[in-house]
Structures are given as structure tokens and as C-alpha cells.
C-alpha positions as CSV (number, residue, x, y, z in Angstrom):
1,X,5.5,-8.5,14.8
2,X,2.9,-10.1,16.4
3,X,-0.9,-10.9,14.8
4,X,-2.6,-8.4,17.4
5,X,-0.4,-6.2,16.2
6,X,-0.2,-7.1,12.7
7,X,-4.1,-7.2,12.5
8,X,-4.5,-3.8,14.1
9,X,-2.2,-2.2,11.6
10,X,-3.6,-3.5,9.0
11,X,-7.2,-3.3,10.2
12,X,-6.3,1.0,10.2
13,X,-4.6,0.5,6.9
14,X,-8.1,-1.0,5.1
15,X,-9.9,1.1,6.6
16,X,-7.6,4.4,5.2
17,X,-8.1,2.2,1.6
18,X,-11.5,2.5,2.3
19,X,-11.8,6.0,2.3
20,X,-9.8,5.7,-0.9
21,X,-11.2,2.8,-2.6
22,X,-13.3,5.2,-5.1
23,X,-11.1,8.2,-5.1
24,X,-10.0,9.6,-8.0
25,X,-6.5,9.2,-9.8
26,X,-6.2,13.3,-8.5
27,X,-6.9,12.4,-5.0
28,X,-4.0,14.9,-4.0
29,X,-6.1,17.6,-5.2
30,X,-9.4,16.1,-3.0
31,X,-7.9,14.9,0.2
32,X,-11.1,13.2,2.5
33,X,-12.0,14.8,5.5
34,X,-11.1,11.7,7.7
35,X,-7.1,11.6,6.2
36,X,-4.5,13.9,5.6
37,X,-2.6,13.7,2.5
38,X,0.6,15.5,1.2
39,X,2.2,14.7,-2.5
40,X,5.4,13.4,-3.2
41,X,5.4,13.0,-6.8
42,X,3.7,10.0,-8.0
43,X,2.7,9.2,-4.1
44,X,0.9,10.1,-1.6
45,X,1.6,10.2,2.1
46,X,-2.1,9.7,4.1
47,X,-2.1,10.3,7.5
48,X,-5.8,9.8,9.4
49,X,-7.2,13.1,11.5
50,X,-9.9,11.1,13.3
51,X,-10.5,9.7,16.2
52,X,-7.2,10.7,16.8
53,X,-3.8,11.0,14.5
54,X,-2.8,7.5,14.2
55,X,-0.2,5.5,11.8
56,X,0.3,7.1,8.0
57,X,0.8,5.0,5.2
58,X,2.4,6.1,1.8
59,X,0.2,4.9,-1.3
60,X,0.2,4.5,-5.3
61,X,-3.1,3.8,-7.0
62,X,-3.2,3.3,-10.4
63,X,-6.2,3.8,-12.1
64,X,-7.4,2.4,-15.8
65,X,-7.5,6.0,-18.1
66,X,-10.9,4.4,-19.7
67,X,-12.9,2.8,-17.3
68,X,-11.2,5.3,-14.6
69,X,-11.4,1.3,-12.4
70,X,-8.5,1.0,-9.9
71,X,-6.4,-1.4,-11.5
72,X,-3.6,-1.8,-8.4
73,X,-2.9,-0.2,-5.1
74,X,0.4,0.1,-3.4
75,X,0.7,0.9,0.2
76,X,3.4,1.0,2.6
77,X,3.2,1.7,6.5
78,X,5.6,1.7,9.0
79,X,5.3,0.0,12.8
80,X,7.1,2.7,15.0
81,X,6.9,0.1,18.2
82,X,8.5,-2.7,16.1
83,X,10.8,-0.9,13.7
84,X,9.1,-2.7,10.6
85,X,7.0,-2.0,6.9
86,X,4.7,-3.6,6.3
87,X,3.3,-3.5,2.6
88,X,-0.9,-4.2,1.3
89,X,-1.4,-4.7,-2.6
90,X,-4.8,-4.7,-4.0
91,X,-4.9,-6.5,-7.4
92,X,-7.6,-6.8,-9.4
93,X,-10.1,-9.1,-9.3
94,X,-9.8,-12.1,-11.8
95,X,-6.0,-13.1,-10.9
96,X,-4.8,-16.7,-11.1
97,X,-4.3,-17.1,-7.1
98,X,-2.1,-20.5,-6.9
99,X,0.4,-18.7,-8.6
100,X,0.6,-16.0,-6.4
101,X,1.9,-12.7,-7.6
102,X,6.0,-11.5,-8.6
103,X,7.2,-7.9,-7.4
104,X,10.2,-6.5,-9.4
105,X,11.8,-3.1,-8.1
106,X,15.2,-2.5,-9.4
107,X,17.3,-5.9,-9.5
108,X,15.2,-7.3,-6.9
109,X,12.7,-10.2,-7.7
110,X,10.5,-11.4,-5.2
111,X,8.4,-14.3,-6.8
112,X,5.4,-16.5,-5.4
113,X,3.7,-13.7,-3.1
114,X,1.0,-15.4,-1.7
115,X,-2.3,-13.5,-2.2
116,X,-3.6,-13.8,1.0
117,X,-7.8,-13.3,0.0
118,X,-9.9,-11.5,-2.3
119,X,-12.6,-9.0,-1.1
120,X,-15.4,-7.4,-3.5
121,X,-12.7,-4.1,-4.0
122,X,-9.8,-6.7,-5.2
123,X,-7.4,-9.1,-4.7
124,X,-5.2,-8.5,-1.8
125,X,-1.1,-9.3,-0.7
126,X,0.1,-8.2,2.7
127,X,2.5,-8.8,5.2
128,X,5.6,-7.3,5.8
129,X,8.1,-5.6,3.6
130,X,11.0,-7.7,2.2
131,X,14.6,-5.0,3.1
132,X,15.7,-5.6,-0.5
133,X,12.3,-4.7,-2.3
134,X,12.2,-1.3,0.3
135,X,15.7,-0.9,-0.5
136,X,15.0,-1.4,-4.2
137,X,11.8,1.1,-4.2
138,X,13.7,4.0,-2.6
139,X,15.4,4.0,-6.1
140,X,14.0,5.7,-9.2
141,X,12.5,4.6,-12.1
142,X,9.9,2.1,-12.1
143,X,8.8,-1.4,-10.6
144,X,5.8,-4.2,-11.4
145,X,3.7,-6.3,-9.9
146,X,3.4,-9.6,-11.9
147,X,0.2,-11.7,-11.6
148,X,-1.4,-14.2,-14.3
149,X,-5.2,-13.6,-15.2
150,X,-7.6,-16.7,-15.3
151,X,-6.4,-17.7,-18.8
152,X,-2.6,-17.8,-17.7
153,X,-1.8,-15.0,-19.1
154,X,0.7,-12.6,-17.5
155,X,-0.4,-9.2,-16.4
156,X,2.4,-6.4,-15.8
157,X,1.0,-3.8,-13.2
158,X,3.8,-1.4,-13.7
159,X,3.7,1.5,-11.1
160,X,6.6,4.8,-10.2
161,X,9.0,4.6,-7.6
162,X,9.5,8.9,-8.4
163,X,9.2,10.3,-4.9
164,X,8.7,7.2,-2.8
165,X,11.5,7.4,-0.6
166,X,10.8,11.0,0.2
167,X,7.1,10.2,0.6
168,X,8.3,7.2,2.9
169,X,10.8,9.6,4.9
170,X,8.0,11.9,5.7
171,X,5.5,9.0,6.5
172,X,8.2,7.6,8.8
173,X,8.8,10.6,10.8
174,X,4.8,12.1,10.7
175,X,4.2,8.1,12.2
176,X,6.8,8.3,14.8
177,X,5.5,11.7,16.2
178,X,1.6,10.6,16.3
179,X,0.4,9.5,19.4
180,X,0.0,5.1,19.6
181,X,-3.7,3.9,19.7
182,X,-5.0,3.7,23.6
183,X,-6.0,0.3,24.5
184,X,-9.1,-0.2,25.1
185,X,-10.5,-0.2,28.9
186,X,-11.8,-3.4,30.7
């Protein structure tokens, strides 16, 4: 995948986050005006209306009961034009950076995940999504993201895989049928 086109995607995936970034945990049952969303048990498929239908993504956000703070966010998206997920983590703000964070799905174990920056809404990893940990997450049951706080102690962000391969099948095909972005005149 190339940066343009990494950036792009990822550019329309923050700003579908953004939309999201104070939503609450029932956002199914308040989609925004500016995305579509549809439930697939404990995900959501988002799919922008404006300016024009573009890439969906399929998202988890896990909010603190008390504080009702967002304490992780999970998204997936696919790249019709290069046959590729790509995956964005928001952590929360505080983790221990030089060691990166651990994703455990299943069997699979994916350790020292850069986190590529942190932004006033969180800590964030992205790039593109490892074939085991996709092929792990289509499973049931339940996966975690491991990150250390800034007194070295481990934090287990434990979120659902119920429903995130249908809620990836239907984000698939709504993404292969919505129209690419136009490039921009000269």
C-alpha cells in the first residue's frame, strides 16, 4: 500500500473516529448524521453518507462504566484497490510507549506494536492488519490489547470478537460497492 494511499485511508478513518470520539457506549442506538451505522453484536459497521459514500470501517469502543471515558477503540477498514485491512487502536493516554503495545486474539500473539503517536483523544497504533490476528478475530470469544502504564504496570484492554467477522463481511462488501474518492482537479 502506498503512503498516499495509506494516509488517505486513514485520514477518512480519523475523521469517522472523530464523529465518534464522544459517542456514547449505545452509539448503535444514536447513529451521527454524517455515518451510517448497522450492529453486529458487539460491533459496529460505520459507513460515511457525506460528501459522498466512501470507505466503511468496522469499530469496538469500550467505554469505562464510571467515568463513561473511552478507554480503547478498535477499528478495522478495508482497501478495496489493494486487497488489504488495515487496523487504528486508540489507547489511552498515559501508556508506557517504548514498549509498544501486545495484541492477543485466539493463539495469535503479536508483541511490540509500535504506537505510532499520541493525540489529545489517546494513544494511537495503525498500520496494516497482520493475516493471523484477522484470521484470529473472525473467531469467537474474546481478545486484548496489552500496554504498560507509566509505572510499568501491565494494562489488559480486553474487548469481543462476538459478531466481528459478520460485521467485517458486511463492511467488506458495503466498501467494495461505494464509489472511490475522485481525485482532486489541477
Amino acid at each position: 500500500m502506498g503512503l498516499n494511499s495509506f494516509l488517505t485511508l486513514f485520514l477518512r478513518a480519523a475523521m469517522l473516529c472523530g464523529v465518534f470520539a464522544i459517542a456514547p457506549a449505545n452509539a448503535a442506538e444514536t447513529p451521527s448524521p454524517a455515518a451510517t451505522t448497522t450492529s453486529f453484536q458487539d460491533w459496529l459497521v460505520r459507513c460515511p453518507r457525506t460528501p459522498q459514500p466512501g470507505p466503511c470501517d468496522v469499530v469496538q469502543l469500550l467505554v469505562e462504566p464510571k467515568s463513561k471515558q473511552r478507554v480503547l477503540s478498535i477499528s478495522t477498514a478495508y482497501d478495496a484497490a489493494k486487497a488489504q485491512f488495515v487496523v487504528r487502536i486508540v489507547l489511552p493516554l498515559g501508556v508506557w510507549l517504548p514498549n509498544g503495545a501486545t495484541i492477543v486474539a485466539g493463539t495469535t500473539k503479536i508483541e511490540k506494536v509500535v504506537i505510532r503517536r499520541c493525540e489529545p483523544f489517546g494513544c494511537v497504533v495503525e498500520g496494516l492488519l497482520d493475516a493471523n490476528l484477522r484470521g484470529a478475530m473472525r473467531q469467537e470469544g474474546e481478545a486484548k490489547v496489552v500496554v504498560f502504564d507509566q509505572a510499568m504496570k501491565p494494562l489488559d484492554l480486553k474487548f469481543s470478537l462476538k459478531g466481528y467477522a459478520e460485521a467485517e463481511d458486511e463492511m467488506v462488501a458495503l466498501t467494495k460497492k461505494a464509489k472511490p474518492p475522485e481525485a482532486p482537479k489541477p
